[in-house]
TORTI-134461 format. One line per 5 residues: their letters; for each residue x, y, z of C-alpha. Coordinates in nm, 3 decimals, padded with zeros to 5 digits. Example, Ala and Ser with C-alpha at 12.3 -4.5 7.8 and 13.67 -1.06 7.14 Angstrom:
BEGIN
as) 01.230,-00.450,00.780  01.367,-00.106,00.714
***
This chain:
BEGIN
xxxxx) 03.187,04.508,01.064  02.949,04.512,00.759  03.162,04.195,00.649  03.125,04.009,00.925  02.717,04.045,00.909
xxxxx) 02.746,03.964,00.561  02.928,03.664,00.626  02.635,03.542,00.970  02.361,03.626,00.748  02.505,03.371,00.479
xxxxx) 02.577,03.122,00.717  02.270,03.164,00.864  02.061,03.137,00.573  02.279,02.833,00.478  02.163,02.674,00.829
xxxxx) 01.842,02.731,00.773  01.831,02.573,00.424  02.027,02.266,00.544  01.745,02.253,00.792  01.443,02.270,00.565
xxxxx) 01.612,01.995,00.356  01.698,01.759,00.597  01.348,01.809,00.825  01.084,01.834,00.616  00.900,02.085,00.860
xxxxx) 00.598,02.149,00.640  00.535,01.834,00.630  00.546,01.787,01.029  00.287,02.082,00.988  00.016,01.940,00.795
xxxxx) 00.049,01.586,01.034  -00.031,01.798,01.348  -00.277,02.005,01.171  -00.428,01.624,01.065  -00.380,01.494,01.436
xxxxx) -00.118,01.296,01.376  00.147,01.288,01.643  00.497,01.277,01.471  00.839,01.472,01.551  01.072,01.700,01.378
xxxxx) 01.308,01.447,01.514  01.148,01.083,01.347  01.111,01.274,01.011  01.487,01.357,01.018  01.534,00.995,01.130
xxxxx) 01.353,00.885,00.840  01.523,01.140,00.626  01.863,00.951,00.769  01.690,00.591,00.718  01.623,00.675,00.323
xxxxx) 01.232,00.650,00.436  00.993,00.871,00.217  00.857,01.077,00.512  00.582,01.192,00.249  00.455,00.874,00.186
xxxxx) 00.482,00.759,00.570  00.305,01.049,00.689  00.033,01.070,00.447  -00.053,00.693,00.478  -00.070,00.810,00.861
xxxxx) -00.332,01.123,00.812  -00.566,00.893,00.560  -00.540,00.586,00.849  -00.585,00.834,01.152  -00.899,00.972,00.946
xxxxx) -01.032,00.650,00.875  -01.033,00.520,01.216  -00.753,00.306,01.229  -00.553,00.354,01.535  -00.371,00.029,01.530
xxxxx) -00.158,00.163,01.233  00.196,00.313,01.345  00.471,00.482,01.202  00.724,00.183,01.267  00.482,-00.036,01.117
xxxxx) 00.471,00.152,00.827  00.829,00.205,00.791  00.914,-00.140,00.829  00.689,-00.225,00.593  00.830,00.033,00.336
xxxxx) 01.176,-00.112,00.399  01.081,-00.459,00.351  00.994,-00.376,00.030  00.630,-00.329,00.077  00.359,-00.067,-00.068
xxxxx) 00.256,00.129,00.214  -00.017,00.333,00.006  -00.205,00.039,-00.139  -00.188,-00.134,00.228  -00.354,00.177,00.394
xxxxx) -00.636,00.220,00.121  -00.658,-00.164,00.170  -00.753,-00.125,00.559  -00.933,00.140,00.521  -01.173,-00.026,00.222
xxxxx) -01.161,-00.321,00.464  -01.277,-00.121,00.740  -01.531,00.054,00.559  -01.669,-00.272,00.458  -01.667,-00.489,00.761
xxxxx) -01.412,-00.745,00.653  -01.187,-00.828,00.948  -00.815,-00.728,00.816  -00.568,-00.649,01.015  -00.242,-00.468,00.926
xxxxx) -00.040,-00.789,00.972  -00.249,-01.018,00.752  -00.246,-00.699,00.508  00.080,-00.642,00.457  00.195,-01.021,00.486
xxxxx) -00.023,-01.021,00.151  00.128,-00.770,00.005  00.455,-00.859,00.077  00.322,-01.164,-00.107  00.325,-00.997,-00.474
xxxxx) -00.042,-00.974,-00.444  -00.245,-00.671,-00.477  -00.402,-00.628,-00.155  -00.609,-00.378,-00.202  -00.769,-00.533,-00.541
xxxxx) -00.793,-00.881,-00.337  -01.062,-00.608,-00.060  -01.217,-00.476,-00.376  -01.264,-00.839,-00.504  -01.372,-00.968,-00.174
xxxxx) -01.639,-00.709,-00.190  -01.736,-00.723,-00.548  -01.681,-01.087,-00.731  -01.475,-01.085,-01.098  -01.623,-01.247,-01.310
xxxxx) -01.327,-01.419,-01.541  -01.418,-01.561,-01.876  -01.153,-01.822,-02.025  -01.068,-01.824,-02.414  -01.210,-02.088,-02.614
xxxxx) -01.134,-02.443,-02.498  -01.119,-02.663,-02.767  -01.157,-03.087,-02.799  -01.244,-03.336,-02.996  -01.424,-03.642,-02.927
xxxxx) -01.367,-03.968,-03.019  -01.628,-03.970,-03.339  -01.460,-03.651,-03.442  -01.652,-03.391,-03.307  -01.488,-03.077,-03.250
xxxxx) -01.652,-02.866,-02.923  -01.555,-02.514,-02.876  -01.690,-02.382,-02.536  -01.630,-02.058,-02.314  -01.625,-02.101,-01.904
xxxxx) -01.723,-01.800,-01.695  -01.587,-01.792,-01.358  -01.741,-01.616,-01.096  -01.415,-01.533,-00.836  -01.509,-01.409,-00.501
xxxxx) -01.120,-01.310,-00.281  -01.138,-01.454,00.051  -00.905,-01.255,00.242  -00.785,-01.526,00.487  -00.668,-01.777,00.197
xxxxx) -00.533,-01.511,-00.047  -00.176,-01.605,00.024  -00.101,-01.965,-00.128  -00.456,-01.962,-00.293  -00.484,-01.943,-00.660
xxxxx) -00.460,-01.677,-00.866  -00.677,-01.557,-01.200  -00.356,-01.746,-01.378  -00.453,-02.073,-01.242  -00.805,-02.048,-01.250
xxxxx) -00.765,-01.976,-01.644  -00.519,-02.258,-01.628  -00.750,-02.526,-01.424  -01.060,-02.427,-01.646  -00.877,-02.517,-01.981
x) -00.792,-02.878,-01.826
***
């Protein structure tokens, strides 16, 4: 009798740690204390689909407290698995939205998914960089060396920032 008790209270605490691995249930806690509308069941999905629930559901809390409704867990998922960086794209729509600047979460992760860093390119949109170039150095034809320094003043603009140039090439089309 004792044995058999033994033996249910082991498997049962066995159950229940199976369960707290694969559904992260604190987690599920502090997205409904957020308001954030998620199930037990799509964290344990995601567990299944090798998706960081953490990151998913966090990037959901700070875009349900900014404001942005039009940001959803598949979105974000798909975006993870396509290889994209779901944090930076979140801060990135919410500096956007802070600011004015019409981004959408298409147009924000289609830059990321770029290589560029979307949330630097709303930063820079907001506040120019100013790039200087390293010395650029010719002589002229009576043998006259001039050494001069260009200052660029780069504003982003969101809607060209994938297949504009980059700091590189500015550097690059300066020296010419």
């Amino acid at each position: 009798m004792e044995v058999t008790l033994i033996l249910i209270l082991i498997a049962v605490v066995i159950i229940i740690c199976i369960f707290f691995y694969y559904v992260p249930f604190f987690l599920w806690i502090s997205a409904r204390v957020s308001g954030v509308r998620i199930s037990l069941m799509q964290l344990f999905l995601m567990r299944i689909r090798k998706v960081p629930a953490s990151v998913i559901v966090r990037a959901l809390i700070e875009a349900h407290k900014a404001g942005l409704n039009d940001v959803t867990r598949d979105d974000l998922e798909a975006h993870y698995l396509a290889g994209g960086n779901v944090e930076k794209v979140v801060h990135a729509l919410v500096s956007a939205s802070k600011a004015n600047i019409d981004l959408g979460f298409k147009m924000a992760t289609a830059i990321d998914l770029a290589g560029r860093d979307v949330f630097q390119a709303v930063q820079m949109s907001v506040n120019p960089k100013v790039i200087e170039t390293p010395h650029v150095t010719a002589v002229a034809k009576d043998g006259i060396q001039l050494i001069a320094i260009a200052r660029v003043t780069v504003r982003a603009n969101i809607r060209q920032l994938v297949g504009g140039a980059g700091e590189d090439t500015v550097l690059a089309r300066v020296g010419e």
